[in-house]
C-alpha beads as a LAMMPS data file, in Angstrom:
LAMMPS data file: protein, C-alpha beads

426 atoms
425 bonds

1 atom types
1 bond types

-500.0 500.0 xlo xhi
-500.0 500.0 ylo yhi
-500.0 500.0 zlo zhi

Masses

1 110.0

Atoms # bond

1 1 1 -23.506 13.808 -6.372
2 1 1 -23.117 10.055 -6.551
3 1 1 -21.500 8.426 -4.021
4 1 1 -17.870 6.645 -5.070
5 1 1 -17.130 5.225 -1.335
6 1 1 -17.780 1.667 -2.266
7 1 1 -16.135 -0.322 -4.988
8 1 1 -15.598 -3.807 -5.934
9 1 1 -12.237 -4.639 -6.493
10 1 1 -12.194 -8.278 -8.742
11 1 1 -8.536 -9.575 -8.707
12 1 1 -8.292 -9.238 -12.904
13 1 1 -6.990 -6.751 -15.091
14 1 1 -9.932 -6.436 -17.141
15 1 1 -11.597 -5.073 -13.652
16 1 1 -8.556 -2.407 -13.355
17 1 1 -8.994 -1.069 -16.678
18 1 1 -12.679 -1.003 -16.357
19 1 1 -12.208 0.965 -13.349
20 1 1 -10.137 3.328 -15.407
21 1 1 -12.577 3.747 -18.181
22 1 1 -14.901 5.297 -15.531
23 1 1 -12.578 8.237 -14.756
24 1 1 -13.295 11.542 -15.183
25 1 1 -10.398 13.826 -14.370
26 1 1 -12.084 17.118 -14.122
27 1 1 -14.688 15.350 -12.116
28 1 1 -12.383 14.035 -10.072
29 1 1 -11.191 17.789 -9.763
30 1 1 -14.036 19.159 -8.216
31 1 1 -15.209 16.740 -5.754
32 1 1 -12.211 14.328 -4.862
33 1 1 -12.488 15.660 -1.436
34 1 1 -16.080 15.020 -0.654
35 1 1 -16.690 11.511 1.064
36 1 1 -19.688 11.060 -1.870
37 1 1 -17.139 12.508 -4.498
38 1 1 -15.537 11.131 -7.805
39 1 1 -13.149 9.579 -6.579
40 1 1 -11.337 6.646 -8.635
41 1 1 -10.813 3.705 -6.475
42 1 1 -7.671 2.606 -8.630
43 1 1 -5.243 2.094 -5.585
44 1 1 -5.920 -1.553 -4.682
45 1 1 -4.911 -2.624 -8.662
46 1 1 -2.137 0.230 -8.463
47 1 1 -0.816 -1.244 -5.464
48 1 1 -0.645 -4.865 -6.709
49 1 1 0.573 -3.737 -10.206
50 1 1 -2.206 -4.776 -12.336
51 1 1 -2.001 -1.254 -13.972
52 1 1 0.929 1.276 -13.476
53 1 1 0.943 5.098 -12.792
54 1 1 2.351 5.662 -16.116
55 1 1 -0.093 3.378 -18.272
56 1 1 -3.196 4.583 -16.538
57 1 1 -1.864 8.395 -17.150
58 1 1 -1.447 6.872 -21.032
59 1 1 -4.634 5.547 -20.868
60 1 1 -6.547 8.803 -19.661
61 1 1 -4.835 10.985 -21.783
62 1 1 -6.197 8.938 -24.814
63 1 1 -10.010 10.443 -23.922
64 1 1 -8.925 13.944 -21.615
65 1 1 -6.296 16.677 -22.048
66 1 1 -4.287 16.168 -18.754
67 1 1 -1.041 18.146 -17.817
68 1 1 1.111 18.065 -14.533
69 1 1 -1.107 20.888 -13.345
70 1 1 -4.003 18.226 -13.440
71 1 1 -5.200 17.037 -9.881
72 1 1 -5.418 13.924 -10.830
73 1 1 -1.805 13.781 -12.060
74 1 1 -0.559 15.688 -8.988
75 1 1 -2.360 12.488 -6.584
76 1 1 -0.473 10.227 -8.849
77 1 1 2.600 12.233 -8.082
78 1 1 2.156 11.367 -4.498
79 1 1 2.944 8.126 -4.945
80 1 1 6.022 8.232 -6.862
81 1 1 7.413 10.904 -4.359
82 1 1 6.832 8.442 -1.161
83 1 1 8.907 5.870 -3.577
84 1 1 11.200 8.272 -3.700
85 1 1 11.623 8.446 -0.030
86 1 1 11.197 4.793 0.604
87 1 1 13.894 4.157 -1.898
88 1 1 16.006 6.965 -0.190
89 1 1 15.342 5.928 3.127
90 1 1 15.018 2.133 3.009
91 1 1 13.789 0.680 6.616
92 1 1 14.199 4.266 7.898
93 1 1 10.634 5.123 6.985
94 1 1 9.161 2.858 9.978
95 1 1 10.473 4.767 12.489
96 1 1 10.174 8.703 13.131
97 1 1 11.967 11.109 10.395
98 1 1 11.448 14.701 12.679
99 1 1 11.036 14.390 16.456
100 1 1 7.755 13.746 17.174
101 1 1 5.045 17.272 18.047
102 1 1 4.873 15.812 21.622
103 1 1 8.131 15.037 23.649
104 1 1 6.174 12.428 26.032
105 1 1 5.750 8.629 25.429
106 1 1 3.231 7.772 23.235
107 1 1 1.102 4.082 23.627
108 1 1 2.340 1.190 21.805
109 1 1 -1.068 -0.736 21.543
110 1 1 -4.346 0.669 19.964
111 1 1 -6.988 1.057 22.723
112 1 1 -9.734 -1.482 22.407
113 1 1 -12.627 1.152 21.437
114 1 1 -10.776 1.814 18.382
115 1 1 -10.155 -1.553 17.311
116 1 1 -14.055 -1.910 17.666
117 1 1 -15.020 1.197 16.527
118 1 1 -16.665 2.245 19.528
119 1 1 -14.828 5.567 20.335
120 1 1 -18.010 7.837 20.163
121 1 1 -16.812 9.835 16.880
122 1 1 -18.832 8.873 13.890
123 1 1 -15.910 9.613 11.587
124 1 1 -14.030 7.140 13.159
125 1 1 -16.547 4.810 13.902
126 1 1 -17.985 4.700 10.510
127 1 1 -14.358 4.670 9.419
128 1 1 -13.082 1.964 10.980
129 1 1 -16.373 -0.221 9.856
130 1 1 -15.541 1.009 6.153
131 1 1 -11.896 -0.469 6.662
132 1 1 -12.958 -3.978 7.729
133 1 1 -15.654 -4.348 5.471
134 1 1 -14.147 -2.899 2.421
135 1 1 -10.584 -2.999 2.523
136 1 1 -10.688 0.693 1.374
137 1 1 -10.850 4.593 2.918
138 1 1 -11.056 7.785 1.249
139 1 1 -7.919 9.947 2.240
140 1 1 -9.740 12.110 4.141
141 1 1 -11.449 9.260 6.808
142 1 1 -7.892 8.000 6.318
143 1 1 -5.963 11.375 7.563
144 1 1 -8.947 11.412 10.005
145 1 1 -8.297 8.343 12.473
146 1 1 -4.597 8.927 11.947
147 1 1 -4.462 12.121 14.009
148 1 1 -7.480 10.797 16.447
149 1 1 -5.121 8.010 16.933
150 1 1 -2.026 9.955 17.336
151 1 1 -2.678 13.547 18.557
152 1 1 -5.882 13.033 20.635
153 1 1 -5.307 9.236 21.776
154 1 1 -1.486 9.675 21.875
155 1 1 -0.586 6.610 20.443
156 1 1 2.366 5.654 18.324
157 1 1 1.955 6.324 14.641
158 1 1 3.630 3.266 13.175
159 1 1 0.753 1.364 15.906
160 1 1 -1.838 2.816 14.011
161 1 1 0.035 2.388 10.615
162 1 1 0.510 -1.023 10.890
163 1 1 -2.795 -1.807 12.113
164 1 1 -4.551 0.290 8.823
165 1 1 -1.763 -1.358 6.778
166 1 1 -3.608 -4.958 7.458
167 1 1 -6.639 -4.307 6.525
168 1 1 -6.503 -2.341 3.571
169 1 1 -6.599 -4.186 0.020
170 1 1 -4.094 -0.994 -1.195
171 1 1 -1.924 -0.820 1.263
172 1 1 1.454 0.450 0.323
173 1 1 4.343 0.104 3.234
174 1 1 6.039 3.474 1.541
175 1 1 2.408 5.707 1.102
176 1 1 0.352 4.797 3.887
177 1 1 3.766 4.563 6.882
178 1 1 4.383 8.016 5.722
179 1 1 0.673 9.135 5.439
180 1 1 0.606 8.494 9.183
181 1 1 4.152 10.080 10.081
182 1 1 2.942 13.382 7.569
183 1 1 -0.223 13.179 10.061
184 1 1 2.034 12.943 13.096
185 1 1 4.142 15.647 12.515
186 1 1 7.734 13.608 11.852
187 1 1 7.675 13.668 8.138
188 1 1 5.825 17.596 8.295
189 1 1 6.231 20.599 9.584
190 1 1 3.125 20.217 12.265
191 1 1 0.897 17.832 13.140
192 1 1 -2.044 17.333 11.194
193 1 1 -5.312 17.963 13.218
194 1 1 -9.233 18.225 11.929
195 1 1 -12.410 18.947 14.039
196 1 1 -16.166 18.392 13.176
197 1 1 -16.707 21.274 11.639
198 1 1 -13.754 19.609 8.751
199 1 1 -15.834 16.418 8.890
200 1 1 -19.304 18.266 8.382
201 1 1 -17.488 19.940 5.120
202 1 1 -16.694 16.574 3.852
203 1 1 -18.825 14.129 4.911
204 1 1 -21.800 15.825 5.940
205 1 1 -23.511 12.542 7.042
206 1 1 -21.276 12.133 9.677
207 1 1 -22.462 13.832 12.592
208 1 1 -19.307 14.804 15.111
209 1 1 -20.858 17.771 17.166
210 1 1 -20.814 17.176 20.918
211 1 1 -17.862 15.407 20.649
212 1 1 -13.935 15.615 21.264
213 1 1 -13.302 16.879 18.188
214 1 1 -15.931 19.676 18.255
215 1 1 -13.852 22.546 19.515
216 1 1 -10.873 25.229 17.405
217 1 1 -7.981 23.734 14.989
218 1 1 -6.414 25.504 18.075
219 1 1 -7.515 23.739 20.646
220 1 1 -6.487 20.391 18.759
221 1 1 -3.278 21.338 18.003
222 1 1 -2.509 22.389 21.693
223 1 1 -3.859 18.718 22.665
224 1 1 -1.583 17.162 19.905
225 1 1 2.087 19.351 21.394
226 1 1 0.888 18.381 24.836
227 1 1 0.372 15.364 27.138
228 1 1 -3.643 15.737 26.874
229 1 1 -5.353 12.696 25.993
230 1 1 -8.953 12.210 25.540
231 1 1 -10.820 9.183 26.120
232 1 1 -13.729 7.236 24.379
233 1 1 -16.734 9.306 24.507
234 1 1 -19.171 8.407 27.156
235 1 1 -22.400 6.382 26.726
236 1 1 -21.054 4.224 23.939
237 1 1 -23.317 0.988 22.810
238 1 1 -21.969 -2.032 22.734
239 1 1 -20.619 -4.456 21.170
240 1 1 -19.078 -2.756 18.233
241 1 1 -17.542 -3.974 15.086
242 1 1 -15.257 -7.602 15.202
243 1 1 -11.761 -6.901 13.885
244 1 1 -10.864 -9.009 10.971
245 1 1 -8.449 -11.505 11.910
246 1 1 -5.023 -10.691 10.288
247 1 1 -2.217 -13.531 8.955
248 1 1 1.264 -14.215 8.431
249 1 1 1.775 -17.080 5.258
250 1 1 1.762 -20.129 8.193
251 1 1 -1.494 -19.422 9.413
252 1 1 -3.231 -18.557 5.811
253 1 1 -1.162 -21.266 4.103
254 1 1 -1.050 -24.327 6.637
255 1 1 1.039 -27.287 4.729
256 1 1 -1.594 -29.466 4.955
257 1 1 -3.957 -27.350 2.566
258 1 1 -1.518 -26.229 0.361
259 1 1 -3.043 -26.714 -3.575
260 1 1 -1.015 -28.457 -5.844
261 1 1 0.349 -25.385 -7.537
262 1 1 1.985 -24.334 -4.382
263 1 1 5.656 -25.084 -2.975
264 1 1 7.223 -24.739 0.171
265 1 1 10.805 -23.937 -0.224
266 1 1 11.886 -23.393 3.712
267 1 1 13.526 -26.784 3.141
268 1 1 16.454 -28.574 2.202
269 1 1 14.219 -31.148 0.287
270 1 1 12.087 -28.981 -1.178
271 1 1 14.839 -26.446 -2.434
272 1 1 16.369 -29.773 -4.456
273 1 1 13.262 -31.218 -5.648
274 1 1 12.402 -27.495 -7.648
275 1 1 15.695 -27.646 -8.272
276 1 1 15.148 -30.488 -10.559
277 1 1 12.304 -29.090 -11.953
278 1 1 13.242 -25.703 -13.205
279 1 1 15.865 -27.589 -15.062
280 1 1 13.289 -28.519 -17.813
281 1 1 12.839 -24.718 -18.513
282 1 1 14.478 -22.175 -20.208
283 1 1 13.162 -19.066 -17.839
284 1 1 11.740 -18.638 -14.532
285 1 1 9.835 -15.426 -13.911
286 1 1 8.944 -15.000 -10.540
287 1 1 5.567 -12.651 -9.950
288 1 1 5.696 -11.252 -6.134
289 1 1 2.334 -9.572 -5.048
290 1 1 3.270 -6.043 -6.340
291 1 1 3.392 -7.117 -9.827
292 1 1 0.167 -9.146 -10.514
293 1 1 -0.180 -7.392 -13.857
294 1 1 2.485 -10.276 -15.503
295 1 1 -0.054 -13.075 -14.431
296 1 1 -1.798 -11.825 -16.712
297 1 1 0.809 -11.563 -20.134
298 1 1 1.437 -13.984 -22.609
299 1 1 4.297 -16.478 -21.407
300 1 1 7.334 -16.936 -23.337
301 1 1 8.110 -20.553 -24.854
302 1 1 9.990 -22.933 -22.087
303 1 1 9.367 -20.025 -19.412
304 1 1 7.933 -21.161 -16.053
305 1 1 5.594 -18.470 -14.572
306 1 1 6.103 -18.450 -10.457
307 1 1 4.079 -16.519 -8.035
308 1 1 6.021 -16.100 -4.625
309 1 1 5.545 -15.052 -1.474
310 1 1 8.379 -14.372 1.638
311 1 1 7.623 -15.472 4.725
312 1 1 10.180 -13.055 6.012
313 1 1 7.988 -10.303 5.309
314 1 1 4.692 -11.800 5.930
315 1 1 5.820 -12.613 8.996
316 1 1 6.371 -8.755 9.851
317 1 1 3.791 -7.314 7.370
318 1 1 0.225 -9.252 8.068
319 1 1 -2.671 -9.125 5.898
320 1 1 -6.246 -10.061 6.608
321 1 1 -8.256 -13.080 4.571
322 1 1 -9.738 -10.342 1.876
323 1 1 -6.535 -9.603 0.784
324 1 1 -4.549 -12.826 0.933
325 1 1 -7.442 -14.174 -1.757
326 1 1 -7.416 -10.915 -3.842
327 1 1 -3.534 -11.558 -4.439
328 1 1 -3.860 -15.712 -4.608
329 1 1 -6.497 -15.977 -7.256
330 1 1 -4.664 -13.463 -9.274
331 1 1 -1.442 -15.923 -8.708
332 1 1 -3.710 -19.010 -9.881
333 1 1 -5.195 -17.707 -12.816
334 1 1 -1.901 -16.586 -14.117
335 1 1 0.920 -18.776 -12.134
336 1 1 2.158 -22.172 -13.063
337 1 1 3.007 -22.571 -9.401
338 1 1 3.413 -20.776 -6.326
339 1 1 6.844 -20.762 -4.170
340 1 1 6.827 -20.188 -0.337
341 1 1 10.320 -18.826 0.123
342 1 1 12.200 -17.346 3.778
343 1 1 14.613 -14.670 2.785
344 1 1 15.407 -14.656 6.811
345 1 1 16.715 -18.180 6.368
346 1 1 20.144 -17.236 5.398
347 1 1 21.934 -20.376 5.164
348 1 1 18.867 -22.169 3.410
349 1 1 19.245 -19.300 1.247
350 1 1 22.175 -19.961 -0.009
351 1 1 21.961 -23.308 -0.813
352 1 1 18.862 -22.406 -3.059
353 1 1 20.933 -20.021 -4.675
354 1 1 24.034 -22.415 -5.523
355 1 1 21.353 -25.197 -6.699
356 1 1 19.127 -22.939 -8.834
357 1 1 22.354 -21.379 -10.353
358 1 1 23.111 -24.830 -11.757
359 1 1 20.070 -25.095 -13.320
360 1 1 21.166 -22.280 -16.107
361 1 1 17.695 -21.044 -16.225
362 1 1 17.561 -17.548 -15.957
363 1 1 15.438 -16.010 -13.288
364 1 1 13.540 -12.500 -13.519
365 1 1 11.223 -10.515 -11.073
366 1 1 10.304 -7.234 -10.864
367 1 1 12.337 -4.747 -8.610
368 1 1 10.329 -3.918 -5.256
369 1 1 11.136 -1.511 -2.288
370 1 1 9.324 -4.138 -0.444
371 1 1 11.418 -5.391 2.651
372 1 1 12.652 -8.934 2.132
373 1 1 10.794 -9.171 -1.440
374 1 1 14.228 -7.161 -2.297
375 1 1 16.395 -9.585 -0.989
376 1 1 15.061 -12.425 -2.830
377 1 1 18.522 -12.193 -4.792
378 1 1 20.187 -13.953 -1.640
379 1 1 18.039 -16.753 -2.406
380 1 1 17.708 -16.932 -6.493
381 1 1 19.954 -15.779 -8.910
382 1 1 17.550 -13.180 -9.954
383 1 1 18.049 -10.886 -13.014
384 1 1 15.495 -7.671 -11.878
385 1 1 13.274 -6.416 -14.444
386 1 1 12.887 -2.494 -14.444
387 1 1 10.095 -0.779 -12.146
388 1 1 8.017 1.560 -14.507
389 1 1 7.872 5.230 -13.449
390 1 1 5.104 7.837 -14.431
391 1 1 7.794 10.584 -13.748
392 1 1 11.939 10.184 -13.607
393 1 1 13.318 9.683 -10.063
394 1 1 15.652 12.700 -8.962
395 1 1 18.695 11.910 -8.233
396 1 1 19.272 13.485 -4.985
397 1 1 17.182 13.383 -2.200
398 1 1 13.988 15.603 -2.093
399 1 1 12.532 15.837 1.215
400 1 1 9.228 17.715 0.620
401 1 1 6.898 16.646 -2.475
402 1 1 6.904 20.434 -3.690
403 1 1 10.253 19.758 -4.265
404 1 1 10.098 16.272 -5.716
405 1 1 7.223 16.921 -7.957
406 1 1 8.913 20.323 -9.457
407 1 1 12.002 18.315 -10.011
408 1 1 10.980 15.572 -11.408
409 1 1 8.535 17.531 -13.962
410 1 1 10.988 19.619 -14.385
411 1 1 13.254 16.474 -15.779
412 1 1 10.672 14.974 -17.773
413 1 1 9.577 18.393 -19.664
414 1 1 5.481 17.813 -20.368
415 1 1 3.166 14.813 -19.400
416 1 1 3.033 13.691 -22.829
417 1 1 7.166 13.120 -23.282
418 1 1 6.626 11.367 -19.464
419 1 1 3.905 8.958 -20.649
420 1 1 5.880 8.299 -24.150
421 1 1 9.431 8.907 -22.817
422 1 1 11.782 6.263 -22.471
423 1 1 13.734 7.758 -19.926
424 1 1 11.740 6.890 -17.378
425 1 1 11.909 3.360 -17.214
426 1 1 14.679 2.606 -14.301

Bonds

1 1 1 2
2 1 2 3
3 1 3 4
4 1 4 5
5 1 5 6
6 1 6 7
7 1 7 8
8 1 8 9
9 1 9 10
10 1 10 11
11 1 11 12
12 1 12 13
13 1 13 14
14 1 14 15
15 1 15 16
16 1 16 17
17 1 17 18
18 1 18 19
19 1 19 20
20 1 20 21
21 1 21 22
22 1 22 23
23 1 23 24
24 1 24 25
25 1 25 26
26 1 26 27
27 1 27 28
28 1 28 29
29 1 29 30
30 1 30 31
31 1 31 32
32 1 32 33
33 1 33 34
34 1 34 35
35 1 35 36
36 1 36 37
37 1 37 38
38 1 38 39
39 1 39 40
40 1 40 41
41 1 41 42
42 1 42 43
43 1 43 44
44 1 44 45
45 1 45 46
46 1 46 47
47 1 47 48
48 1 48 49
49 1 49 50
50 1 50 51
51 1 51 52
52 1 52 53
53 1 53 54
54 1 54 55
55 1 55 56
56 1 56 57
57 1 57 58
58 1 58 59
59 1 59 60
60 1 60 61
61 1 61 62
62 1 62 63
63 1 63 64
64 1 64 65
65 1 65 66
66 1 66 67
67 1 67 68
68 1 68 69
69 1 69 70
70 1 70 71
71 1 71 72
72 1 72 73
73 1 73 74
74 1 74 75
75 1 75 76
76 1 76 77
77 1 77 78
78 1 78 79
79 1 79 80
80 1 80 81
81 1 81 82
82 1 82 83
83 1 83 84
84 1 84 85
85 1 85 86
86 1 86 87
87 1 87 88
88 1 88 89
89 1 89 90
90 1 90 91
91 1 91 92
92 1 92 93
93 1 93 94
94 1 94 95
95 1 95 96
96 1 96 97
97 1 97 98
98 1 98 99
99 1 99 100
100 1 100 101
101 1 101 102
102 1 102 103
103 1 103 104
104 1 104 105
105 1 105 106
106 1 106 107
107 1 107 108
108 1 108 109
109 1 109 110
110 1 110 111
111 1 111 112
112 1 112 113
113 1 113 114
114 1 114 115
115 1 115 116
116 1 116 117
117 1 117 118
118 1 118 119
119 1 119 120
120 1 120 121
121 1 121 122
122 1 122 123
123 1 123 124
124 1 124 125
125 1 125 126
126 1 126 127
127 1 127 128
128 1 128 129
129 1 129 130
130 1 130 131
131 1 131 132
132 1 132 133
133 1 133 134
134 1 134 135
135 1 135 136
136 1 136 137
137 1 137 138
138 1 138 139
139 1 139 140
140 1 140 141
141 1 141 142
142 1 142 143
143 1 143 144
144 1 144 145
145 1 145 146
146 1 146 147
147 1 147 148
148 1 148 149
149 1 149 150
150 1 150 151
151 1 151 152
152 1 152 153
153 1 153 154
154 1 154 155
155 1 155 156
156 1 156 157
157 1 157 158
158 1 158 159
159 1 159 160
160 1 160 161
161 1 161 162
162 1 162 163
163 1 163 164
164 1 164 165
165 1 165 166
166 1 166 167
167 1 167 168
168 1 168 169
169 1 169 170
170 1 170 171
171 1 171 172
172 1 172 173
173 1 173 174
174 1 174 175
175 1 175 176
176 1 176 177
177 1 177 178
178 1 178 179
179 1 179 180
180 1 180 181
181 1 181 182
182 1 182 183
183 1 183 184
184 1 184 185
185 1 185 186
186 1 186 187
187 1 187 188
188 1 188 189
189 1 189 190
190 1 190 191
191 1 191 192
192 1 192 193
193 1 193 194
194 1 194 195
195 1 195 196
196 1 196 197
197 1 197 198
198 1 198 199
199 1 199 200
200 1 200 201
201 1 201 202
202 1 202 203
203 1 203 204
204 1 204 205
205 1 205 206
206 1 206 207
207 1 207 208
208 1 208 209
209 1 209 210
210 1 210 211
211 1 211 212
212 1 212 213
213 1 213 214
214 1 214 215
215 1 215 216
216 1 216 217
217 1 217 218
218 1 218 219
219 1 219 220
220 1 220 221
221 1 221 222
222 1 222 223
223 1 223 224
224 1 224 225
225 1 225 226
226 1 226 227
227 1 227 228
228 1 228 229
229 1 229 230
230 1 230 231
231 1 231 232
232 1 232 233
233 1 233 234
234 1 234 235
235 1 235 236
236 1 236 237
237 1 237 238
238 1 238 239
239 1 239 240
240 1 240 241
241 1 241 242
242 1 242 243
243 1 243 244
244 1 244 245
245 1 245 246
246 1 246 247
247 1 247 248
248 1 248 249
249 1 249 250
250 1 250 251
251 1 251 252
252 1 252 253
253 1 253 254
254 1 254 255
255 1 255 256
256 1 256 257
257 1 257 258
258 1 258 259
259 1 259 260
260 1 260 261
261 1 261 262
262 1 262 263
263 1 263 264
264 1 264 265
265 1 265 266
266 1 266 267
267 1 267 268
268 1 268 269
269 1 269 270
270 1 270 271
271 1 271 272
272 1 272 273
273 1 273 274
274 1 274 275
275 1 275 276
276 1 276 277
277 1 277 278
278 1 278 279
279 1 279 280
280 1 280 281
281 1 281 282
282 1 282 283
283 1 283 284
284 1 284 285
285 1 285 286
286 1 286 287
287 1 287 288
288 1 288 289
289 1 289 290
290 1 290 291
291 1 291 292
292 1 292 293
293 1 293 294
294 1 294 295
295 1 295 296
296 1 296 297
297 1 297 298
298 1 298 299
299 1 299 300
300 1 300 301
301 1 301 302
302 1 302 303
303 1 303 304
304 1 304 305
305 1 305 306
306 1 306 307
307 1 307 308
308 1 308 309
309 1 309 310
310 1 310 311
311 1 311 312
312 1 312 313
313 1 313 314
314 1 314 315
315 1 315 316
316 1 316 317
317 1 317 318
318 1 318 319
319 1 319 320
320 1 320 321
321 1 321 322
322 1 322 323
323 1 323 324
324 1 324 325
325 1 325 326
326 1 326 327
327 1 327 328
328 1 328 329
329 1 329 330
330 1 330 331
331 1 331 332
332 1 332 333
333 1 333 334
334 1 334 335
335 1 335 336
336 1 336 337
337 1 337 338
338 1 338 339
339 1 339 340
340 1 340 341
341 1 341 342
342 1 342 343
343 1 343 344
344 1 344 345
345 1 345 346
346 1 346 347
347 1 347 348
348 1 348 349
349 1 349 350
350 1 350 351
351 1 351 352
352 1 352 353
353 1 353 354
354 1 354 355
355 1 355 356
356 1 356 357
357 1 357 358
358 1 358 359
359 1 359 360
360 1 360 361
361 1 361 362
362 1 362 363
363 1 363 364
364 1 364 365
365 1 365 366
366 1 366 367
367 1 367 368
368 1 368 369
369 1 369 370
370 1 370 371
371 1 371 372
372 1 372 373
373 1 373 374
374 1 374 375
375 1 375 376
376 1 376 377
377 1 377 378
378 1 378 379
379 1 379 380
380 1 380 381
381 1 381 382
382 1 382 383
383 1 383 384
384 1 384 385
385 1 385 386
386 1 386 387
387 1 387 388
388 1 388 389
389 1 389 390
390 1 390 391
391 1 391 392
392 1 392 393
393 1 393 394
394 1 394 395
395 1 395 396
396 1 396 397
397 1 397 398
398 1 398 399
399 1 399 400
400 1 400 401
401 1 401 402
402 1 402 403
403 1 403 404
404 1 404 405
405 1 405 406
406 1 406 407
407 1 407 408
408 1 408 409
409 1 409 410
410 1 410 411
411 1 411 412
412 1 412 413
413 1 413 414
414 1 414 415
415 1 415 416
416 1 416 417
417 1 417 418
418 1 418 419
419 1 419 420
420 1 420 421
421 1 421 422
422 1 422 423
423 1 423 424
424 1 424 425
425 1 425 426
């Protein structure tokens, strides 16, 4: 069985579609599980838009007969559904849904050995190294560190999400903040444990025996509903692995480096100076991170193609170097310029929005759950362009995906009218 764990992810849409070209679905079926299996390594171009749920789907279906019973389908399903809850939910989804498994006070810092990858446990270790060097996990070494982290280490789950969140190239605030609370036990039923005999299963060239993990499911889950913490294992070499370091826009995008396609709008002058500009146009279309896909589509005549980032959020939400450049050069191949906007600035916000509404051009950006990205309204007069859906969104809240995924299959009838159906574009 080849071994999938390594990809290159090339910030173009070519690359995404090439990816997708490589797919096998039943493939995929069989061994998605396996650390060496098939999986597809689309999530860092799903993430950032460059292909959609719904086209990819399309796009398979062209070469495989796929149905909602498909595995592949159902992983794509997952997505949507923690959509559905971040949409639901809002800001909600950073902080615990159930009470947590354990009623004690878990840590609010990552120990040290984990940041270094020196607890002891190869999955972890090996994980951990995987994370910084590639930007990506498979699920499983993902599902694994989140329940060392939580149940064995007792630390917070949104410490540990937000940490992961950083340094992967795919990282979704809605899929991988809930991952971590489904793994902690306050978006499931019961926490989410795995022991060395799990990791031997899946990644057999991991070798975990001897270790904290080498005991019953029982015995972890007794450690995760209790105030029992284990340590780093003993005898652990140093120095470990060197943590990428991790950004908000200042520190990545210092105004003295700033290329000439990029402007900083957290002030009065430079709010009138675009001003001025956009009035020479007839459109604006603003491309946030999510949606790197239009970079890459033919522009409109007198239309103004605008990458932008929020501070705001950056600020908050911190990505490491990798990412920052697989997101920029996508923004300088396909953006005219690149805006630096602070939907936290209120009042400056405002006064962009009364200039740019004077300009008549009209503005458009596609709708994101993304904090601060959707509030970029307070600061343009924005017209938002529809998300695209592989399956309709229910209407009222479904708090488990069994639910979710029968109701919203249920509403769009067979893959084939949800690929080619109009209603799901919201």
């Amino acid at each position: 069985m080849q071994h999938h764990t390594s990809f290159t992810h090339e910030p173009n849409r070519q690359a995404a579609l090439d990816a997708l070209a490589r797919v096998d679905p039943a493939v995929y079926s069989k061994s998605r599980n396996f650390l060496n299996g098939a999986v597809t390594g689309l999530s860092p171009w799903i993430t950032h838009g460059f292909l959609s749920l719904r086209e990819a789907a399309r796009l398979l279906m062209e070469k495989h007969r796929l149905a909602f019973e498909d595995k592949l389908i159902f992983e794509f399903a997952w997505r949507e559904f923690f959509k559905h809850v971040h949409g639901e939910l809002g800001n909600q989804i950073f902080s615990d849904i159930r009470q947590p498994v354990w009623p004690g006070r878990y840590k609010q810092a990552l120990p040290d050995d984990i940041r270094a990858g020196r607890t002891g446990i190869q999955a972890i270790d090996e994980g951990v190294r995987l994370l910084y060097e590639t930007g990506y996990l498979h699920n499983h070494v993902r599902m694994w560190i989140a329940s060392y982290v939580v149940h064995l280490r007792k630390v917070h789950w949104k410490v540990g999400a937000d940490w992961m969140y950083s340094h992967l190239l795919d990282g979704d605030l809605a899929s991988n903040h809930l991952s971590w609370q489904w793994v902690a036990g306050t978006f499931s039923h019961k926490p989410y444990v795995f022991n060395a005999g799990n990791v031997q299963k899946y990644a057999p060239r991991w070798d975990c025996s001897d270790t904290a993990i080498d005991t019953t499911y029982e015995d972890l889950e007794n450690i995760a509903r209790s105030k029992h913490e284990v340590r780093q294992e003993p005898d652990v070499p140093e120095p470990g692995i060197c943590e990428p370091t991790v950004f908000a826009l200042e520190h990545l995008l210092p105004v003295s480096d700033l290329n000439h396609k990029t402007i900083d709008l957290r002030s009065q002058a430079g709010v009138e100076a675009t001003a001025k500009i956009i009035g020479n146009f007839r459109k604006a279309r603003l491309v946030h991170p999510w949606d790197l896909r239009s970079c890459f589509e033919l522009k409109q005549e007198g239309e103004l193609r605008v990458g932008v980032f929020d501070a705001a959020f950056h600020a908050e939400h911190r990505w490491n170097k990798a990412r920052w450049a697989f997101v920029q050069e996508a923004m300088e191949q396909g953006c005219d310029q690149m805006w630096i906007v602070d939907t936290g600035d209120v009042a400056l916000c405002a006064t962009m929005l009364r200039l740019f509404t004077q300009t008549n051009a009209a503005f458009e950006m596609r709708e994101t759950l993304n904090p601060g990205y959707s509030l970029m309204q307070r600061c343009l007069p924005l017209s938002w362009l529809a998300d695209e859906r592989l399956l309709p969104n229910p209407v009222r809240f479904q708090q488990s995906f069994s639910r979710f995924y029968r109701e919203a299959t249920g509403m769009a009838g067979s893959l084939q009218e949800a690929v080619h159906g109009d209603i799901l574009i919201e």
